[in-house]
Backbone as a chain_set.jsonl record, in Angstrom:
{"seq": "XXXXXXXXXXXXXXXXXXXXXXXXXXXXXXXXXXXXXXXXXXXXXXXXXXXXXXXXXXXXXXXXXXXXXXXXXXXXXXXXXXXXXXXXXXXXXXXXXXXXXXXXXXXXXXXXXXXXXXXXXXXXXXXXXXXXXXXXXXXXXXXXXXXXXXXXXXXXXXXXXXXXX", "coords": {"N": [[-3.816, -39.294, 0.668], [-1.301, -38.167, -0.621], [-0.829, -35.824, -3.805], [0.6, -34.801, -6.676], [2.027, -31.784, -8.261], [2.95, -30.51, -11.35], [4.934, -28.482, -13.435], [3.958, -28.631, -16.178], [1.255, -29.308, -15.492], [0.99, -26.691, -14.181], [1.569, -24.944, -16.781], [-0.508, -25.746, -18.43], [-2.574, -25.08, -17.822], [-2.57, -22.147, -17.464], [-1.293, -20.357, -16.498], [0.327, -17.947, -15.079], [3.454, -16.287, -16.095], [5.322, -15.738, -14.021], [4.365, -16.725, -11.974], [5.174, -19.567, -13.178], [7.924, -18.977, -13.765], [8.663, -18.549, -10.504], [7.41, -20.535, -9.727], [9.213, -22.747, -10.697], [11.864, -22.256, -9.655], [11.436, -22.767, -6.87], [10.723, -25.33, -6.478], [11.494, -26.825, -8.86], [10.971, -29.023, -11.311], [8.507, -30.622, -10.14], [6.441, -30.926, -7.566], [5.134, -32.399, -4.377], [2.228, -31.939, -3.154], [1.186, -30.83, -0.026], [-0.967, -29.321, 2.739], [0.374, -28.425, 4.544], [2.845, -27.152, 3.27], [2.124, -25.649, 0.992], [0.584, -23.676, 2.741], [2.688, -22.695, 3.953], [3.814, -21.821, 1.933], [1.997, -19.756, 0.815], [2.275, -17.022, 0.804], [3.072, -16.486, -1.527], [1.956, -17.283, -3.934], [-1.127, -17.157, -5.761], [-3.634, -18.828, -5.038], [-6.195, -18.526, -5.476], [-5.738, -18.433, -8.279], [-5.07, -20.9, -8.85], [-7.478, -22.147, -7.658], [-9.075, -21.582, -9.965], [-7.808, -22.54, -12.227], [-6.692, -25.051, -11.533], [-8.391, -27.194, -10.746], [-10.937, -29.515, -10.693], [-14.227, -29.141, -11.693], [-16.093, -29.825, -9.895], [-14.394, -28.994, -7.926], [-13.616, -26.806, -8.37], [-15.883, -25.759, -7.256], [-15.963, -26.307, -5.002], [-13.976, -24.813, -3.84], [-14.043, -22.222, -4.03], [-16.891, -22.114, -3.457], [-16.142, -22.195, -0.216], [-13.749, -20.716, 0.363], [-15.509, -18.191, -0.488], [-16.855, -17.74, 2.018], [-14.383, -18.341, 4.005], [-13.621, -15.642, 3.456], [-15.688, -13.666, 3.788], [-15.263, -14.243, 6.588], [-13.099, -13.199, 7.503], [-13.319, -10.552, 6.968], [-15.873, -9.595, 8.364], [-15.311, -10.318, 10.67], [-13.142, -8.75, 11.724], [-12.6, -5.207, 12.068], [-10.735, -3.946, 11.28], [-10.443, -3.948, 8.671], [-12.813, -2.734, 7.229], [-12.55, -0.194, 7.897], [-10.316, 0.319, 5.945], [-10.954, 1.796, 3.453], [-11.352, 4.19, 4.342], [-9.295, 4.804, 5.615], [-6.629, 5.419, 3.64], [-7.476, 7.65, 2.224], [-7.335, 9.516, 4.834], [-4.642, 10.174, 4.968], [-3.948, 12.09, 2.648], [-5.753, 13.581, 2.751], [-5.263, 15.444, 5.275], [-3.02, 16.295, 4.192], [-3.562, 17.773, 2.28], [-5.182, 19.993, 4.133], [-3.228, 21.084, 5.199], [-1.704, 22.312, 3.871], [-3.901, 24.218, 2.49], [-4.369, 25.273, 4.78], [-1.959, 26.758, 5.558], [-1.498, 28.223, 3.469], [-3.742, 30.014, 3.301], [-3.165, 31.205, 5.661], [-0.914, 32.341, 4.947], [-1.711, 34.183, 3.136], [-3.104, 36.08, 4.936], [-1.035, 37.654, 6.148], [0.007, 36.936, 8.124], [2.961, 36.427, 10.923], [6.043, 35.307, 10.439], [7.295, 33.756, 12.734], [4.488, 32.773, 13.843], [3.674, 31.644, 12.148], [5.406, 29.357, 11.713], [4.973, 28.154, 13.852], [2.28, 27.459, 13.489], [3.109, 25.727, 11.884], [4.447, 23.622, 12.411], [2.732, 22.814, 14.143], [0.504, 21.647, 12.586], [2.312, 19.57, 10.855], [2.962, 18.325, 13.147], [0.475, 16.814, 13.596], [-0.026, 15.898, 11.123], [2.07, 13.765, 10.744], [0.791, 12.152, 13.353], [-1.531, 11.035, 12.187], [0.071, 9.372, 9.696], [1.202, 7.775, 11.577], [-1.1, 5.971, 13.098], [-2.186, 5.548, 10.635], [-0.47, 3.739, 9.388], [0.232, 1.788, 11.396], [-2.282, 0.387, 11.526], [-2.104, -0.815, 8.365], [-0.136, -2.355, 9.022], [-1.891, -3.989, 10.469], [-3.569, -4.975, 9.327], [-1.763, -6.162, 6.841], [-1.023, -8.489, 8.558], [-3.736, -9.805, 8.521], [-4.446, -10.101, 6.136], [-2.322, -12.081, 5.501], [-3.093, -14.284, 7.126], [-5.377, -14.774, 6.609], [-4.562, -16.133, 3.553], [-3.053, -17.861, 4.309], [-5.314, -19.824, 5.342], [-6.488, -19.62, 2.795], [-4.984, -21.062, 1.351], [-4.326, -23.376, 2.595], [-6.951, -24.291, 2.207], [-7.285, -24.726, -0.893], [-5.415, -26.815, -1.307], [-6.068, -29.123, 0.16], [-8.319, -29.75, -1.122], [-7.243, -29.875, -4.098], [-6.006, -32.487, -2.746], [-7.625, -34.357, -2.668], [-9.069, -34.37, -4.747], [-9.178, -36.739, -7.425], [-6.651, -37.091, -10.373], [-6.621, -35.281, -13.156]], "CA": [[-2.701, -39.651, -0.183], [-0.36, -37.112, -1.465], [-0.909, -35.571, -5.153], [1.942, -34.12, -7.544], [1.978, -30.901, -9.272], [3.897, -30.146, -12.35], [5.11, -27.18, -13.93], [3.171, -29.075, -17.219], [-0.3, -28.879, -15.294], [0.595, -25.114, -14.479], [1.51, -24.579, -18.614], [-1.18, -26.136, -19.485], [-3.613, -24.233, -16.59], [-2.583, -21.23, -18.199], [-0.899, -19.677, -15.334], [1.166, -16.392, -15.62], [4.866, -16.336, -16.3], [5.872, -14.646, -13.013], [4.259, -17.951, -11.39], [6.005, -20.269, -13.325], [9.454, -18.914, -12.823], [8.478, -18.915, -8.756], [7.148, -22.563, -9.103], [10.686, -23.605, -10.611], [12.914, -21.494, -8.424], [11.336, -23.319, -5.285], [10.309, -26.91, -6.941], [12.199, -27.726, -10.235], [9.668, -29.421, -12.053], [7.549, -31.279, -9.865], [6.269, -30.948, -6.57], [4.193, -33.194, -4.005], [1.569, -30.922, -2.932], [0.755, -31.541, 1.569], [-1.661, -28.317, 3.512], [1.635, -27.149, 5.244], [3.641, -26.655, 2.344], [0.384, -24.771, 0.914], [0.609, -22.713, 3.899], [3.792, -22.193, 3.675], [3.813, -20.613, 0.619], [0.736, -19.047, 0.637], [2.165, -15.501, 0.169], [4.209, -17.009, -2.626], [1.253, -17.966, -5.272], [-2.608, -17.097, -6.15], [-4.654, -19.93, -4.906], [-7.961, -18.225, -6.481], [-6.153, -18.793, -9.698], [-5.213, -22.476, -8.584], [-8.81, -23.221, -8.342], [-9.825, -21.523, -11.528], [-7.276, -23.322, -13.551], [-5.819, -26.715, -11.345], [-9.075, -28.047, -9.629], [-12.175, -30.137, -11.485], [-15.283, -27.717, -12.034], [-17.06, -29.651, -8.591], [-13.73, -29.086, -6.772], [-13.308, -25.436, -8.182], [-17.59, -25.213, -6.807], [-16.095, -26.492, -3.404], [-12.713, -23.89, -3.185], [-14.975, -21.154, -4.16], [-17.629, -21.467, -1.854], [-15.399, -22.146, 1.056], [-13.244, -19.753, 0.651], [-15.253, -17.074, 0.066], [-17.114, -18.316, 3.511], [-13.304, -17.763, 4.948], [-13.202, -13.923, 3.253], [-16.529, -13.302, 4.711], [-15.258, -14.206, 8.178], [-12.745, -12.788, 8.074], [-14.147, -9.02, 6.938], [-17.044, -9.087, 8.903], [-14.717, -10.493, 12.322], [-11.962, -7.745, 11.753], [-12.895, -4.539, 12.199], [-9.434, -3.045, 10.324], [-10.931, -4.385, 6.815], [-13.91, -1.805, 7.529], [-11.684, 1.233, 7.907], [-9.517, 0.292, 4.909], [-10.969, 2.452, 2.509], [-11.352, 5.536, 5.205], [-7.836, 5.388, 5.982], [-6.622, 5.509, 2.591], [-7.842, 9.012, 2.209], [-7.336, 10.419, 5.305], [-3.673, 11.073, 4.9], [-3.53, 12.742, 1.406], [-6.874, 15.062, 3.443], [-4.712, 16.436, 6.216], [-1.784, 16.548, 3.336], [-3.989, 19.17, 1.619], [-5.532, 20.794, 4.554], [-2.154, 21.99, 5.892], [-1.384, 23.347, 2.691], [-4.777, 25.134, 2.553], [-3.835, 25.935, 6.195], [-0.525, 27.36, 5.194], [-1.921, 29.361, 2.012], [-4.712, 30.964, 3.895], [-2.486, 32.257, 6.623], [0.094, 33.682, 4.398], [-3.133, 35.638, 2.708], [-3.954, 37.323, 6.359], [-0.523, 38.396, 6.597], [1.038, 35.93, 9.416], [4.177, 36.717, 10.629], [6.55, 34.045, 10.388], [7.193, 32.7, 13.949], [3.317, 32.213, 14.189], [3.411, 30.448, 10.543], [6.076, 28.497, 12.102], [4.501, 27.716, 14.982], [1.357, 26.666, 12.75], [3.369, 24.731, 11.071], [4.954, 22.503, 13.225], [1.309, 21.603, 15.049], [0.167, 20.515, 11.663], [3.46, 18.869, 11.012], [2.801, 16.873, 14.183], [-1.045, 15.785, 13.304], [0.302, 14.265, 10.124], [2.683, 12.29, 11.689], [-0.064, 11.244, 13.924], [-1.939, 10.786, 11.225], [0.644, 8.723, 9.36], [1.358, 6.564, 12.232], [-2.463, 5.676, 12.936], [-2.221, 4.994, 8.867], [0.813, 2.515, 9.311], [0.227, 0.267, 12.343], [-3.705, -0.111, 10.692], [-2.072, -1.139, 7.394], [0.542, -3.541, 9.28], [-2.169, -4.942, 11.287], [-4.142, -5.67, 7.743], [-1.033, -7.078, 5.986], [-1.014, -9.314, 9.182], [-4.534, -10.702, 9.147], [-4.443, -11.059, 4.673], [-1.358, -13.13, 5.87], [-3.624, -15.259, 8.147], [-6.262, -15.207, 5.185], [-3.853, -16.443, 2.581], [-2.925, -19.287, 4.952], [-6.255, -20.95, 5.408], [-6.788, -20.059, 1.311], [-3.557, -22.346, 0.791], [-4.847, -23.934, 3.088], [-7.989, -24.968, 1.537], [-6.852, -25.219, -2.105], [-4.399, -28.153, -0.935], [-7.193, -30.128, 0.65], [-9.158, -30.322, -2.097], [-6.463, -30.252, -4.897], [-5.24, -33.608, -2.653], [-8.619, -35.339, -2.448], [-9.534, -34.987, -6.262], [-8.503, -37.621, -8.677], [-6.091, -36.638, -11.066], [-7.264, -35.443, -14.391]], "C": [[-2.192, -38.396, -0.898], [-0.201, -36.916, -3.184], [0.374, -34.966, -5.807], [1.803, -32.907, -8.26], [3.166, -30.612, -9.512], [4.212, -28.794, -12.92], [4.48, -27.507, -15.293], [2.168, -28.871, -16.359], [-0.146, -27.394, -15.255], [1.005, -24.663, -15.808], [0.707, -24.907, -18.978], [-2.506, -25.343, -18.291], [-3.433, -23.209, -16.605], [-2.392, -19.919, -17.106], [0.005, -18.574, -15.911], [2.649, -16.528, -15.517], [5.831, -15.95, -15.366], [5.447, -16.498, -11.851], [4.853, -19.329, -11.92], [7.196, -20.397, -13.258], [9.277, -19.401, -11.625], [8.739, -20.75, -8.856], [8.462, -23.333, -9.279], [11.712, -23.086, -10.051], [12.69, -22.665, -7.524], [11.061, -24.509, -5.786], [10.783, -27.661, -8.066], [10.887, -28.005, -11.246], [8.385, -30.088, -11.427], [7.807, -30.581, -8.271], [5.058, -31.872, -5.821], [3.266, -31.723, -3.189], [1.086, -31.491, -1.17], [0.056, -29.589, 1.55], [-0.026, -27.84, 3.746], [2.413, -26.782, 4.107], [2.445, -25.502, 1.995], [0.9, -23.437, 2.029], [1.572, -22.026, 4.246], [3.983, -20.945, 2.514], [2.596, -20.163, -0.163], [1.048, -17.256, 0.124], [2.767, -15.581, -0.919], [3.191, -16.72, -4.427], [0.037, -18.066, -4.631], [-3.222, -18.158, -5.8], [-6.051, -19.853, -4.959], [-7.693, -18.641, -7.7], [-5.811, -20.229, -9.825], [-6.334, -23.07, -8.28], [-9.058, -22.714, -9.23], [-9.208, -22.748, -12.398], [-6.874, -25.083, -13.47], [-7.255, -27.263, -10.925], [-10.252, -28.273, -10.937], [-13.349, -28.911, -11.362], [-16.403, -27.988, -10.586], [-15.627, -29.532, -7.372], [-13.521, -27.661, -6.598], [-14.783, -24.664, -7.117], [-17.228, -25.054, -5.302], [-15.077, -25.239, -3.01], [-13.847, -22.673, -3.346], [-16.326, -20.601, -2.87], [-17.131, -21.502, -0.855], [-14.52, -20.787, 1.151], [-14.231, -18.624, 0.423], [-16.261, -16.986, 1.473], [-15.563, -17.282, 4.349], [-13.359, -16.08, 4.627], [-14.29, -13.71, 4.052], [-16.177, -13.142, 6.215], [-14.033, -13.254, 8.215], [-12.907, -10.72, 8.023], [-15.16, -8.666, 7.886], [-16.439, -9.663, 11.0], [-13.885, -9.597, 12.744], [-12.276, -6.289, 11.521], [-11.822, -3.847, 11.253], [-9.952, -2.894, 9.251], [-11.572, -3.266, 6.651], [-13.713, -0.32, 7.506], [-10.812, 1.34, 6.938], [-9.147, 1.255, 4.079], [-11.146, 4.434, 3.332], [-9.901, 6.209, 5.603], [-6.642, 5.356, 4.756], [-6.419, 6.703, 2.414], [-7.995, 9.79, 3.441], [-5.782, 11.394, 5.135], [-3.909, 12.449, 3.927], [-4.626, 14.07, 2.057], [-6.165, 15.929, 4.081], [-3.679, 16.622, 5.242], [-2.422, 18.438, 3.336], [-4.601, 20.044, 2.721], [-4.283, 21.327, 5.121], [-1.722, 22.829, 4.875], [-2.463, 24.592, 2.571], [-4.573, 25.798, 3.742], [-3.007, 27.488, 6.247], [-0.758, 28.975, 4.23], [-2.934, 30.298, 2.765], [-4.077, 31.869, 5.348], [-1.3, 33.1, 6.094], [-0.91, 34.966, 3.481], [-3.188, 36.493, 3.886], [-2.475, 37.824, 6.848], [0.319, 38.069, 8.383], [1.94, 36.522, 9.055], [4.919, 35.622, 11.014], [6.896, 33.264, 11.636], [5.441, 31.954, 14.177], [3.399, 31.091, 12.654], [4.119, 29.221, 10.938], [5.782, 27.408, 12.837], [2.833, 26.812, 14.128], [1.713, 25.419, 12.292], [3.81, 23.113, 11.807], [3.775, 21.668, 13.966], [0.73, 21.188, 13.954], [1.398, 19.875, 11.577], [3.342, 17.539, 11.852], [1.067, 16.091, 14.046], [-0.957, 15.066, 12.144], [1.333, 13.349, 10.364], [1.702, 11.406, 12.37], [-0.771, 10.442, 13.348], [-1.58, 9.522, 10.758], [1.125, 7.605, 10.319], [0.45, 5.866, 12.78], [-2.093, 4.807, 11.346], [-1.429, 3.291, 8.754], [0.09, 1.435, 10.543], [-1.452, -0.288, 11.656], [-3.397, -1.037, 9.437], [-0.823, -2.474, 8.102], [-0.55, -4.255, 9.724], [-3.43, -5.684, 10.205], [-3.225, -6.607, 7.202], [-1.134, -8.46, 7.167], [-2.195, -10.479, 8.941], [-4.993, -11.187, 7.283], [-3.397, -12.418, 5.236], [-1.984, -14.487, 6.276], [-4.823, -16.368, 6.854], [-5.786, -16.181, 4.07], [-3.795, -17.658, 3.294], [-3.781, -20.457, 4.786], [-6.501, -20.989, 4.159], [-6.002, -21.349, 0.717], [-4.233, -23.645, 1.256], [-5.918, -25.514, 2.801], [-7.928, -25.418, 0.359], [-6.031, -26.594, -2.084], [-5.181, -29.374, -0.575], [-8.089, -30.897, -0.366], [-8.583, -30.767, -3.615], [-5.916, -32.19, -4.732], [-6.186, -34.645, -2.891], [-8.782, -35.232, -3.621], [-8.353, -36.045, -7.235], [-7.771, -37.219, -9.951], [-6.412, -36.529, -12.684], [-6.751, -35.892, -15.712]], "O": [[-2.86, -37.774, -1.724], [0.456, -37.736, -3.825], [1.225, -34.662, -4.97], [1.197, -33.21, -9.288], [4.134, -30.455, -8.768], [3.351, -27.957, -12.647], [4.364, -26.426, -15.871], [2.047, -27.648, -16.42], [-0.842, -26.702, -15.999], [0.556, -23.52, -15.907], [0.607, -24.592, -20.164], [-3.594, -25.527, -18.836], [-4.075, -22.678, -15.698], [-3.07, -18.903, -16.951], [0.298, -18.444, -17.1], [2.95, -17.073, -14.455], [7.012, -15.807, -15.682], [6.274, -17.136, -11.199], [5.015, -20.216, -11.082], [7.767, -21.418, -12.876], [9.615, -20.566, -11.416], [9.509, -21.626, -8.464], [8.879, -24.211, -8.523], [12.673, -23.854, -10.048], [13.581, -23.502, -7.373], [11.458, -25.117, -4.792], [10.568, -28.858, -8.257], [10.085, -27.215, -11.743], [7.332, -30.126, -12.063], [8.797, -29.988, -7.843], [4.062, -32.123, -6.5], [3.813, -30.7, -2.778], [0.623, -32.63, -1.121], [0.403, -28.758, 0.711], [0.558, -26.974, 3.095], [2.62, -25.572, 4.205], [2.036, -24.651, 2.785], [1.56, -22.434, 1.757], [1.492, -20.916, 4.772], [4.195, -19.736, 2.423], [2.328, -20.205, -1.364], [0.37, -16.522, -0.594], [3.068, -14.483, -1.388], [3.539, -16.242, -5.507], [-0.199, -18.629, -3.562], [-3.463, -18.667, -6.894], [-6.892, -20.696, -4.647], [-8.57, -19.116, -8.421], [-6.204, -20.826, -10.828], [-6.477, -24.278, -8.472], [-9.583, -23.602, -9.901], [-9.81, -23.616, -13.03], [-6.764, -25.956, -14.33], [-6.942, -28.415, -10.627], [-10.433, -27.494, -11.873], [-13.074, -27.813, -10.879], [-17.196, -27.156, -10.144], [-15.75, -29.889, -6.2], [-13.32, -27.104, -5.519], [-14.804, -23.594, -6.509], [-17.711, -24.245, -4.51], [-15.296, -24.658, -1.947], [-14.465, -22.422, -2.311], [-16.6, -19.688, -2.092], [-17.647, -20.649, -0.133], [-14.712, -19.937, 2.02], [-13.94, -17.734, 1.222], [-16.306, -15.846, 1.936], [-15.552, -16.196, 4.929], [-13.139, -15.303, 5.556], [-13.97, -13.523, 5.225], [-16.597, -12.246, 6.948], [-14.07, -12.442, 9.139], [-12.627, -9.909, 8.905], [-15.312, -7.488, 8.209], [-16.981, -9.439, 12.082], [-13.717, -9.451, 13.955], [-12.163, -6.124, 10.306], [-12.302, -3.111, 10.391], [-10.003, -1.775, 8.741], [-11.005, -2.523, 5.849], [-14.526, 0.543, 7.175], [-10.332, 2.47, 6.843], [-8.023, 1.671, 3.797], [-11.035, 5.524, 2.77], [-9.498, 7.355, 5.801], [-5.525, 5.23, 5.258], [-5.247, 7.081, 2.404], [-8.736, 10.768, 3.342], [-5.642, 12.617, 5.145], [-4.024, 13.593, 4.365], [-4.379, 15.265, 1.889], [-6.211, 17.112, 3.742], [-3.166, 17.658, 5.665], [-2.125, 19.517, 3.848], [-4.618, 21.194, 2.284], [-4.549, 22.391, 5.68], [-1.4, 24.001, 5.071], [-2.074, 25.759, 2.551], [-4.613, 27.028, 3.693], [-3.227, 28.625, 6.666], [-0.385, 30.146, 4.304], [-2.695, 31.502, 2.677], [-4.51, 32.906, 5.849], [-0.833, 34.142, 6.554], [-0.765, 36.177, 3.313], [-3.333, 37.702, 3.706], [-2.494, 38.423, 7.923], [0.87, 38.712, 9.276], [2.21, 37.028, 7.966], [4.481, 34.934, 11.937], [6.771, 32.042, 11.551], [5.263, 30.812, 14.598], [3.117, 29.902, 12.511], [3.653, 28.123, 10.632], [6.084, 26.222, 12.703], [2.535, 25.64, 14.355], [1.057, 24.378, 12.244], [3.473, 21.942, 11.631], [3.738, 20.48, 14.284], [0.237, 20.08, 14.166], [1.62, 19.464, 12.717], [3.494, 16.35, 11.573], [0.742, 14.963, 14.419], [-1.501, 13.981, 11.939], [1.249, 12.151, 10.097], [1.645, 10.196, 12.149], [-0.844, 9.264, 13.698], [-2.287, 8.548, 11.016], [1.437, 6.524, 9.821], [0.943, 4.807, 13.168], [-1.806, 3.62, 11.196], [-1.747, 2.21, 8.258], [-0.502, 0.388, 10.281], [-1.572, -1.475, 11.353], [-4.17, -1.976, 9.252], [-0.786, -3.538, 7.485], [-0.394, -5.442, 9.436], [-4.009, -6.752, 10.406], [-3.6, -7.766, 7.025], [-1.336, -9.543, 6.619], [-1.967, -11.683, 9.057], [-5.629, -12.207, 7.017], [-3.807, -13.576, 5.321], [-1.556, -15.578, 5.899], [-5.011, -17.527, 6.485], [-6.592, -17.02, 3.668], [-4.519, -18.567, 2.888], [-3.483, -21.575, 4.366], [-6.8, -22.119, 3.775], [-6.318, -22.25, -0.06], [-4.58, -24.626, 0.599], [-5.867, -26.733, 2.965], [-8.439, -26.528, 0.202], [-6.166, -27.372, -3.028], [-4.912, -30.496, -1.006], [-8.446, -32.073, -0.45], [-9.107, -31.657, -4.284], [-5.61, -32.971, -5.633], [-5.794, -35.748, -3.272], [-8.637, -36.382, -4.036], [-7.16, -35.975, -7.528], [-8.617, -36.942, -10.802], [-6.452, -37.535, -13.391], [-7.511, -35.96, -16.678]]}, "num_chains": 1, "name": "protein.A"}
């Protein structure tokens, strides 16, 4: 059976002001709450802080452990997650080693076609670099995307099955 949320349960669930605009942009004052909607607008609105604040204390026990079940799977199934913090810091590395590159060959007295020529083959390893960096970080935003889904997901399920407080 289909539940209702109000823009009164999120004022009084002590939600953030950036989520209550949203909620009445897209819903007015009320909304019936179904999984696909949820899922829908999963990149929309926090559904960690929709169980802290909307769900009973054995429904917030159930979003909690389930989801973080789903984070688990999906960190320890996705290999990208794992490289996150490696690829992060590799750009800004080759940033500075071309500079150190650069600086240590104008010390020895390079003459400028070879500096040039230096330059341009670093030039092209941070591009490489940077485009390694990018499709890694699209193919992350892709699989939070996926994450967020089943979180909506799950918050909706259990938001619909508890009894209204």
């Amino acid at each position: 059976m289909p539940r209702v949320l109000t823009l009164d349960q999120l004022r009084n669930g002590r939600i953030c002001q950036r989520t209550l605009r949203k909620f009445k942009e897209l819903f007015g004052e009320s909304v019936e709450v179904t999984e696909k909607l949820a899922e829908k607008h999963a990149m929309d609105f926090s559904f960690d802080n929709g169980g802290e604040y909307l769900l009973t204390p054995t429904g917030r026990r159930q979003y909690y452990t389930q989801s973080n079940t789903i984070k688990l799977r999906f960190v320890c199934g996705h290999r990208y997650f794992h490289d996150l913090f490696n690829m992060e810091h590799i750009y800004p590395l080759t940033t500075a080693t071309t500079l150190e590159a650069l600086t240590f060959f104008d010390r020895q007295g390079m003459n400028p076609e070879a500096r040039a020529e230096v330059r341009n083959k670093l030039d092209a390893m941070e591009r490489r670099v940077q485009k390694l960096i990018d499709k890694r970080n699209k193919r992350l935003r892709r699989l939070n995307r996926k994450q967020d889904k089943e979180l909506a997901k799950l918050w909706a399920r259990i938001y619909i099955s508890e009894k209204p407080q």
